[in-house]
N, C-alpha and C positions, 0 to 999 in steps of 0.2 A: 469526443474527448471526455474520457471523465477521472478525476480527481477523489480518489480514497486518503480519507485520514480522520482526522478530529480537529473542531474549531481553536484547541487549546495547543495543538502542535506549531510549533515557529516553522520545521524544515515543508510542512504541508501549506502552511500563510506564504511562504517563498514561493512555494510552485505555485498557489493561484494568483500570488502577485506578477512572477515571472508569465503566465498566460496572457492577466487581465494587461499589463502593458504594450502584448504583443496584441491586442485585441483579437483572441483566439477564446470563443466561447466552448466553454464546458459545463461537465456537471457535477457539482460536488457531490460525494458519498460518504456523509459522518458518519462516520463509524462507533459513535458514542450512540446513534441512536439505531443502526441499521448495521446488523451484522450479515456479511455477503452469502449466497448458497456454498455448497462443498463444488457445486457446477462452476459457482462466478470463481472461486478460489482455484480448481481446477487450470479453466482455462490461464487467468492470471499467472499461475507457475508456469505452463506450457509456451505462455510472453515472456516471462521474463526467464527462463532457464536456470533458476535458483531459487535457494530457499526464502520462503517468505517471512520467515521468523524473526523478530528481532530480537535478537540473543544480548543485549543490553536492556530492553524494558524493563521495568518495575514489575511489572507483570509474567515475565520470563524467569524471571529470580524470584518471586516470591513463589511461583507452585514448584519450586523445584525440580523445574525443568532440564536443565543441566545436568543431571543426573537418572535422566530416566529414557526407554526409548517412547518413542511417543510417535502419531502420524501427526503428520503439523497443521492438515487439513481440519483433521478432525480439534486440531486443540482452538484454532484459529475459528472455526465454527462456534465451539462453545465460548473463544473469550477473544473476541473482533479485537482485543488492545494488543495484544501479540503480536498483528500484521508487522512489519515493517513498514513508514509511511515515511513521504506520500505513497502510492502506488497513481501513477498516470499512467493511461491506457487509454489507448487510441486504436480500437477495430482489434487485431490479434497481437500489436506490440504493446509491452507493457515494460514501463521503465520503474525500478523501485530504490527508496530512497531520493536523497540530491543530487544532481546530476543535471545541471543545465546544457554542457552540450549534448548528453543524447536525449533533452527534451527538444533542440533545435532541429537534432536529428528527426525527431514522431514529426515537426511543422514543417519539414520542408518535402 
């Protein structure tokens, strides 16, 4: 199991407190300090069968993104704060954003 976001995200402290209660060990991937391969982001969209973008970030709005075409791998490569987080991933399913029951869904 592992756990993409940043220490300073509340909806990504929900999902490793949502794990650590259910005593389901994982492994975090801050994203403040470890930006994923175009490979890890690949596969992750191919889990979750949507966009990985978050189109509310601070980050999405300030390059102007909403206005241009863009590959979101490629933007998400150069600037890891774009993902949508958390992203949990377990093996080839990958759940993004909150969503506790299809995290119940990856542990059962």
């Amino acid at each position: 199991m592992q756990i993409y976001g940043t220490k300073k995200c509340q909806l990504t402290k929900k999902a490793e407190r949502f794990f650590s209660e259910r005593r389901i060990s994982y492994h975090f991937v801050d994203l403040a300090k470890y930006s994923p391969t175009r490979g890890e982001l690949e596969n992750i969209k191919r889990g979750a069968g949507v966009s990985l973008i978050n189109t509310e970030s601070p980050a999405f709005i300030k390059r102007g993104l909403s206005y241009m075409d863009y590959d979101e791998i490629d933007e998400i490569v150069r600037d890891p704060q774009l993902l949508l987080t958390p992203v949990v991933r377990e093996g080839n399913k990958v759940v993004l954003g909150h969503d506790e029951e299809a995290w119940r869904k990856l542990i059962n």
